[in-house]
C-alpha positions as CSV (number, residue, x, y, z in Angstrom):
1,X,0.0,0.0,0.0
2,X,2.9,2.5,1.1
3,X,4.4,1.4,-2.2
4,X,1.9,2.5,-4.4
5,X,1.4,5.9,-2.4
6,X,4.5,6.8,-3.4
7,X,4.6,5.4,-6.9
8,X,1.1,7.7,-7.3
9,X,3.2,10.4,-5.8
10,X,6.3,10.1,-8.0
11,X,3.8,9.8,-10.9
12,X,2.0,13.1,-10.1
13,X,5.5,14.7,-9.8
14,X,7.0,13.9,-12.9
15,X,3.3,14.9,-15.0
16,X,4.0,18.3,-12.8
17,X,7.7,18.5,-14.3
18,X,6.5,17.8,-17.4
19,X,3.7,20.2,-17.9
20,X,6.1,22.8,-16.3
21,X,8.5,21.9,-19.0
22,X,6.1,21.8,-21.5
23,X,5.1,25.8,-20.9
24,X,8.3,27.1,-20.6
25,X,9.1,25.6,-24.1
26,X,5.6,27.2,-25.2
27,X,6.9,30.6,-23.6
28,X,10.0,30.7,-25.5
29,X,8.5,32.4,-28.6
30,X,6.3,34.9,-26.5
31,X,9.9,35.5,-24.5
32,X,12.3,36.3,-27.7
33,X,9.3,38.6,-29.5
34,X,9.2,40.6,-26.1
35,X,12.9,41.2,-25.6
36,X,13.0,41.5,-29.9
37,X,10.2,44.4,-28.9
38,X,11.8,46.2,-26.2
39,X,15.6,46.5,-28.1
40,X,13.7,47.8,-30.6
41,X,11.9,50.4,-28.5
42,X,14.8,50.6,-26.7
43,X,17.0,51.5,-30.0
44,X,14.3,53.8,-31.5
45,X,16.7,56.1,-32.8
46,X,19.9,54.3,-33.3
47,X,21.1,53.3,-36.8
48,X,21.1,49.3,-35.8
49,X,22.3,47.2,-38.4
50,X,19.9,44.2,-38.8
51,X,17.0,47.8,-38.8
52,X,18.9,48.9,-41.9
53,X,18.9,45.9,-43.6
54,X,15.4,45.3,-43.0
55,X,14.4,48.4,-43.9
56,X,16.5,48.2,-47.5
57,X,14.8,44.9,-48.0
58,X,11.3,46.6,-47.4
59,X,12.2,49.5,-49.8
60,X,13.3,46.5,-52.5
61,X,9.9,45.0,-52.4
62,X,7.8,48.2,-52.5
63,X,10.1,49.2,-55.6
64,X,9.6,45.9,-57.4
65,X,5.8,46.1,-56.5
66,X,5.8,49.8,-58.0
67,X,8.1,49.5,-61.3
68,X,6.6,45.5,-62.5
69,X,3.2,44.7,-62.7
70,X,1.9,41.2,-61.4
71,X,1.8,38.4,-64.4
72,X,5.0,39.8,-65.9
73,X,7.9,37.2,-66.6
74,X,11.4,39.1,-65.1
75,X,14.4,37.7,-64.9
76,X,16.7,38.5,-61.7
77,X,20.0,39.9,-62.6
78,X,21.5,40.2,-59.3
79,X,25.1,39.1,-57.9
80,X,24.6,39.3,-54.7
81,X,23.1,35.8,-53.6
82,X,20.8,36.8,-50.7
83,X,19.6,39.6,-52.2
84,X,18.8,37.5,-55.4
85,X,16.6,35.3,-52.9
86,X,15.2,38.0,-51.5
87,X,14.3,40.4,-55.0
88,X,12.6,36.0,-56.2
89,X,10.6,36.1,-52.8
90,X,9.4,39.5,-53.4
91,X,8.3,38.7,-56.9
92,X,6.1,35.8,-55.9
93,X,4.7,37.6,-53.5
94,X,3.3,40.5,-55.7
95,X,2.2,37.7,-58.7
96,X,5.7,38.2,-60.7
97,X,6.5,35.2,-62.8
98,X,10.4,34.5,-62.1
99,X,12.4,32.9,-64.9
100,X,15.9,31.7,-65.4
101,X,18.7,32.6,-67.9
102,X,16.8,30.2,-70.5
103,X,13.0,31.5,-70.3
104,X,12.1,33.7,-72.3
105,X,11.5,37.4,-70.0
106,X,9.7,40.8,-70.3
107,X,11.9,42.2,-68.2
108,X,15.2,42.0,-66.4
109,X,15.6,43.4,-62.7
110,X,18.9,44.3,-61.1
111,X,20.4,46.8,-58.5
112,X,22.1,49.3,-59.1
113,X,24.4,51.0,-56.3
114,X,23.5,54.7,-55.3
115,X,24.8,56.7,-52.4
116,X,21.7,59.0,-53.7
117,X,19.1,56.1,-53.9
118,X,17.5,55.3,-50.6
119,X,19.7,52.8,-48.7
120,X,22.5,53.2,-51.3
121,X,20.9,50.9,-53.9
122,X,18.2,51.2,-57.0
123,X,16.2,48.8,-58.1
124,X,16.1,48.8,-62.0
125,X,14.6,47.2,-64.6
126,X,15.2,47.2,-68.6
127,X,14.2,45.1,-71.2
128,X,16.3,42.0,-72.2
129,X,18.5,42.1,-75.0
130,X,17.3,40.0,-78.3
């Protein structure tokens, strides 16, 4: 009888430790967008880095959005592989058909560095070459 007393009581234990476990994991994400939030607050008017680069990559989107119009077939001309990723995200998100080198395009897309432009870059586009 003792024995299962305390087997019920190590059972009720470990269900606590789990569950306790179980919402501190489930916390995590609530945790890192609340300290995410306050450093940005916090850093309101500081030049941060990763606020800069988000901020160029929301000025490349707008720009593609603006200059192509959804259902055209562009073709990313862009060195810079994360930015090539990014510019093919941005396309599908607005409805523009990306292409490779061998498809046949409306238009071709690339950046062109600016210390004028916003963020020091311009997005551009041309038509391909026959």
């Amino acid at each position: 009888m003792r024995r299962l007393s305390s087997l019920r009581s190590a059972g009720r234990l470990l269900v606590a430790a789990l569950c306790a476990l179980a919402l501190l994991q489930a916390m995590r994400p609530a945790v890192y967008s609340t300290r995410v939030g306050i450093d940005t607050v916090r850093t309101a008017g500081e030049q941060h880095p990763a606020r800069q680069y988000r901020e160029k990559l929301e000025y490349l989107s707008r720009e593609l959005h603006r200059q192509v119009p959804a259902g055209t077939r562009v073709l990313i001309v862009e060195e810079v592989p994360d930015l090539q990723l990014s510019l093919v995200e941005f396309a599908s998100m607005h409805g523009i058909v990306v292409v490779d080198r061998t498809g046949r395009a409306d238009l071709e897309v690339y950046l062109h560095p600016d210390p004028a432009a916003p963020h020091g870059v311009r997005l551009l586009t041309r038509k391909p070459a026959a």
